[in-house]
C-alpha positions as CSV (number, residue, x, y, z in Angstrom):
1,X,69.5,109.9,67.0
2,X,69.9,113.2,69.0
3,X,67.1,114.8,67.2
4,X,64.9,111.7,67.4
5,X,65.4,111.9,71.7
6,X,64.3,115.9,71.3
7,X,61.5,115.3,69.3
8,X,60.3,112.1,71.3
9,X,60.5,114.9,74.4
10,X,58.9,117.9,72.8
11,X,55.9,115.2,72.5
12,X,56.1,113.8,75.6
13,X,56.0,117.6,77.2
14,X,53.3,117.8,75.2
15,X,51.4,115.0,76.2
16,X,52.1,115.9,80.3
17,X,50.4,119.2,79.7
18,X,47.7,117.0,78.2
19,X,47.8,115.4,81.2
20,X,47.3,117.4,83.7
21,X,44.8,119.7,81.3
22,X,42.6,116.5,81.7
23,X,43.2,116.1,85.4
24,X,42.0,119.1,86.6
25,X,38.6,118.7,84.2
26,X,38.2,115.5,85.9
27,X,38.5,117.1,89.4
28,X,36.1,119.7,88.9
29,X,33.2,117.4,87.7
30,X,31.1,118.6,90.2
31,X,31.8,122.6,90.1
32,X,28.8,124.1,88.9
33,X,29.0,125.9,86.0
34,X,33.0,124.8,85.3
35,X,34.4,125.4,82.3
36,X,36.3,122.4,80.3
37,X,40.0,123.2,79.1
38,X,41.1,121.5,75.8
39,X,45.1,121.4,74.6
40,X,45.8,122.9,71.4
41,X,48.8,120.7,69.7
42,X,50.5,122.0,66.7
43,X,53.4,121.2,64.6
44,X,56.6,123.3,65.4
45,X,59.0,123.2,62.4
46,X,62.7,123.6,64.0
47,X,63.8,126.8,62.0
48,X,67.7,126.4,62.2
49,X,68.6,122.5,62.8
50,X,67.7,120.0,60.0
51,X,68.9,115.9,59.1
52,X,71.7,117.0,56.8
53,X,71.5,113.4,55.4
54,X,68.4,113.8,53.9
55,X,67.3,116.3,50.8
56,X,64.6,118.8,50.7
57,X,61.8,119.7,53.1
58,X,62.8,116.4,54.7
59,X,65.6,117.8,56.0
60,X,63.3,119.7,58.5
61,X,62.6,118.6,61.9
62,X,59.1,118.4,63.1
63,X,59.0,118.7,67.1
64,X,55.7,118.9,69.2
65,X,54.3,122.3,70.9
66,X,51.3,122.5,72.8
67,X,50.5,126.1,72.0
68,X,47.4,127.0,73.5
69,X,44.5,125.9,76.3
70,X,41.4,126.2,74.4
71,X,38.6,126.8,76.9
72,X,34.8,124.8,75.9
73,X,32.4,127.5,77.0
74,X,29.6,126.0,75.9
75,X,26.7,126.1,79.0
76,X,26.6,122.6,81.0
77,X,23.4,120.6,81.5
78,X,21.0,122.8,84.1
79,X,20.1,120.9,87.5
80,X,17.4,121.4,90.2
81,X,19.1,122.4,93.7
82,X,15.7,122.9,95.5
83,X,18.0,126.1,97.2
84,X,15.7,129.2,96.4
85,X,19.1,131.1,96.4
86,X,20.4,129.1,93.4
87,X,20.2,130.8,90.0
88,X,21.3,129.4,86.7
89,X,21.3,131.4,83.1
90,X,19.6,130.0,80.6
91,X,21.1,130.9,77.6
92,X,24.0,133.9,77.0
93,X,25.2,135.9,79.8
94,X,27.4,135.8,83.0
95,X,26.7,137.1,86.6
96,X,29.4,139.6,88.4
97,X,31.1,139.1,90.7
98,X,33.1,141.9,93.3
99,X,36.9,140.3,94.3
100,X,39.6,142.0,95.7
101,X,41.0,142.3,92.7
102,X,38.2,143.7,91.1
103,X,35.4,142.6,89.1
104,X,35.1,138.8,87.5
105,X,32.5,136.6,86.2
106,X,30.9,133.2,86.0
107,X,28.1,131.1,85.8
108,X,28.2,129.5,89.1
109,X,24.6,130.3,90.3
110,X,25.4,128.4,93.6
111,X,24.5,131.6,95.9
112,X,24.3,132.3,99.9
113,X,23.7,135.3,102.4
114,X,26.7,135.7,104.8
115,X,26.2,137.2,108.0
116,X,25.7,141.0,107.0
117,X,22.7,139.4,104.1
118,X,24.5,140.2,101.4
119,X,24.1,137.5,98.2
120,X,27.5,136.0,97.8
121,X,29.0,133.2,96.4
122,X,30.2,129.8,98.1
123,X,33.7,131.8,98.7
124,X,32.1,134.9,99.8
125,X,32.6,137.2,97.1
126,X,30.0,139.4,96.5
127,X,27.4,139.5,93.5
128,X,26.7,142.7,91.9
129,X,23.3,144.4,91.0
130,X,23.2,146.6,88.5
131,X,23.0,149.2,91.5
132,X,25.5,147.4,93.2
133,X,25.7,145.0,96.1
134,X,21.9,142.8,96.9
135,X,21.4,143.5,100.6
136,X,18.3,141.6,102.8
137,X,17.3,142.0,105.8
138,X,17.4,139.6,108.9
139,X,13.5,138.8,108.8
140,X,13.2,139.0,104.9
141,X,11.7,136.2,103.0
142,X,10.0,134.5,100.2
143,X,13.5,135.6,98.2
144,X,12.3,135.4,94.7
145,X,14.8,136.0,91.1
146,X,12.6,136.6,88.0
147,X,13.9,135.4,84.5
148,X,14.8,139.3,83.9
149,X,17.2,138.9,87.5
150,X,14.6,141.0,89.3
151,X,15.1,139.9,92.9
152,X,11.9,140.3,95.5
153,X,11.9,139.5,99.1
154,X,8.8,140.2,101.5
155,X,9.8,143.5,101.7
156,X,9.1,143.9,97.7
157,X,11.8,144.6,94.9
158,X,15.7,144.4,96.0
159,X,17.4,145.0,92.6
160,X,18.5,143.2,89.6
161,X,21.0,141.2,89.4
162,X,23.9,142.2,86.9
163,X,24.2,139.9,83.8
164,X,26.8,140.2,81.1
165,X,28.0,139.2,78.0
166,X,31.8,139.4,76.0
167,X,32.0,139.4,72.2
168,X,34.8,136.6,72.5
169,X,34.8,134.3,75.7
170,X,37.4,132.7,74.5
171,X,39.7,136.1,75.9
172,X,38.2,135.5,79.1
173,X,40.7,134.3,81.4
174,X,40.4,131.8,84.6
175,X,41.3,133.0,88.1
176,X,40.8,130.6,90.3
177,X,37.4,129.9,92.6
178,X,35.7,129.1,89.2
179,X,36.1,133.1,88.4
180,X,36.9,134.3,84.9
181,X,38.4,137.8,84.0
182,X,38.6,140.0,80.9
183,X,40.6,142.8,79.7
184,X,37.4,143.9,77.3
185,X,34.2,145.4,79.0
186,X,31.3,143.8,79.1
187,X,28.2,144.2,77.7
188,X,25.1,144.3,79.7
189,X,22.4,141.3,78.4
190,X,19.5,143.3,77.6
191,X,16.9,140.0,77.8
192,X,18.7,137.5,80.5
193,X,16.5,134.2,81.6
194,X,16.8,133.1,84.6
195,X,15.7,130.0,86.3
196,X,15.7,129.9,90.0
197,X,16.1,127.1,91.9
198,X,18.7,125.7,89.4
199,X,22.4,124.6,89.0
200,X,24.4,125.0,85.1
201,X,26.6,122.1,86.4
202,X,30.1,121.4,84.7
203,X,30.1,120.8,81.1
204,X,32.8,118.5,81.4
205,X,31.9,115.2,80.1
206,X,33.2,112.3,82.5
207,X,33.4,109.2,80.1
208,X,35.2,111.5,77.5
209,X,37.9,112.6,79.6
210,X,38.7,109.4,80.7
211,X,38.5,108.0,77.2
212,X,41.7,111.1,76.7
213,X,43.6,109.9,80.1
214,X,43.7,106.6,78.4
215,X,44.8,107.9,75.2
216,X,47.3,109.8,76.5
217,X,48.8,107.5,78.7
218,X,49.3,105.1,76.2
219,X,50.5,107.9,74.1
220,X,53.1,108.8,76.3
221,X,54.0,105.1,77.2
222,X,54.8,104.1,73.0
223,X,56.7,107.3,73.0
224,X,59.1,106.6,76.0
225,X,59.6,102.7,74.6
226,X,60.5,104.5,71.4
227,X,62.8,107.1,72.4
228,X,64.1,103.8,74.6
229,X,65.0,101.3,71.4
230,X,66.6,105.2,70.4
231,X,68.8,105.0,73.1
232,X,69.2,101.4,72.4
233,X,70.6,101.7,69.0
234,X,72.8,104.8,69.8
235,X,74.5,102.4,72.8
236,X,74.9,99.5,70.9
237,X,76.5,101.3,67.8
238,X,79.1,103.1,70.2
239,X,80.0,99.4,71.9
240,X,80.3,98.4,68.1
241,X,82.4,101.2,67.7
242,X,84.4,100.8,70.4
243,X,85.0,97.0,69.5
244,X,86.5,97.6,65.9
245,X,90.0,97.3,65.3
246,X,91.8,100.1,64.7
């Protein structure tokens, strides 16, 4: 009955990490260019304890180990902002962004100017060029990104904006403020297309997600009344035990 309670709780662990992997899609709906997270269950055969009752491979216990979050970075559903600032990539590739920690990437197009004029995102980091940081002046307009990330103002060319690709996005690694880092360079996108004007949104599909918070819950609620009627059973057999004669 022991390893029935473990086992019940490995799932259940399993199932609140599920949980919460599903909350935080749900919360970021509306982040552009957010990335949805998947748990990765897998069977976890217990290497040392086993039901010495039983014969065989059935002597094995079998708990539940959510290895891994699997990220979906597959590019969600492109909106029109009407923000001549917005940018979304069509396609491969991921603009740069400068942190204090150093360079990271995403596909939030959602950019501003701060008060200096330099393009940054919503949390005022700044977005690289492939010369560096895009600077404008205070009576610049007409800002204009061509599918190749050419950017133009009124005062003609400003740069181009720095798109990259990784042979594996699934190594890239989330940081927070819908940033992503990597431990393997980059490589530059020779042909990146552009679309200004335009949001990638989240790809996180609401009616899906919600379909899994159902699933889990009742998941986790069959596996608490069984590991319950476990408990149960282990009670009532000591009270039986208790009431025998000796």
């Amino acid at each position: 009955m022991e390893n029935a309670l473990r086992i019940g709780l490995s799932r259940q662990m399993a199932l609140q990490t599920q949980m919460s992997v599903i909350a935080n899609n749900l919360a970021n709906i509306n982040t552009a260019g957010f990335k949805r997270d998947m748990v990765h269950m897998e069977e976890f055969r217990m290497p040392v304890a086993e039901m010495t009752d039983l014969s065989g491979q059935q002597k094995k216990l079998s708990y539940v180990h959510d290895r891994a979050t699997v990220k979906n970075m597959s590019p969600g559903p492109v909106a029109q902002s009407g923000n001549e600032l917005d940018v979304a990539i069509s396609g491969e590739g991921w603009f740069v962004v400068n942190t204090p920690n150093g360079e990271r990437y995403t596909r939030n197009g959602e950019f501003k100017l701060n008060n200096t004029g330099t393009l940054v995102t919503n949390e005022g980091f700044s977005i690289l060029g492939e010369a560096g940081e895009i600077n404008f002046g205070q009576n610049e307009t007409g800002i204009a990104f061509a599918r190749d990330g050419t950017i133009s103002s009124s005062e003609g060319v400003k740069g181009k904006i720095r798109i990259v690709s990784f042979a594996d996005e699934q190594k890239l690694q989330k940081q927070g403020f819908n940033l992503f880092s990597s431990a393997l360079a980059p490589q530059p996108v020779v042909a990146p297309n552009l679309i200004q004007g335009m949001v990638e949104q989240s790809n996180v599909k609401p009616v899906l997600e919600l379909t899994k918070m159902i699933e889990t819950v009742r998941a986790y609620t069959t596996q608490a009344k069984m590991m319950q009627k476990t408990e149960d059973l282990k009670n009532d057999a000591i009270t039986k035990l208790a009431q025998m004669p000796r």
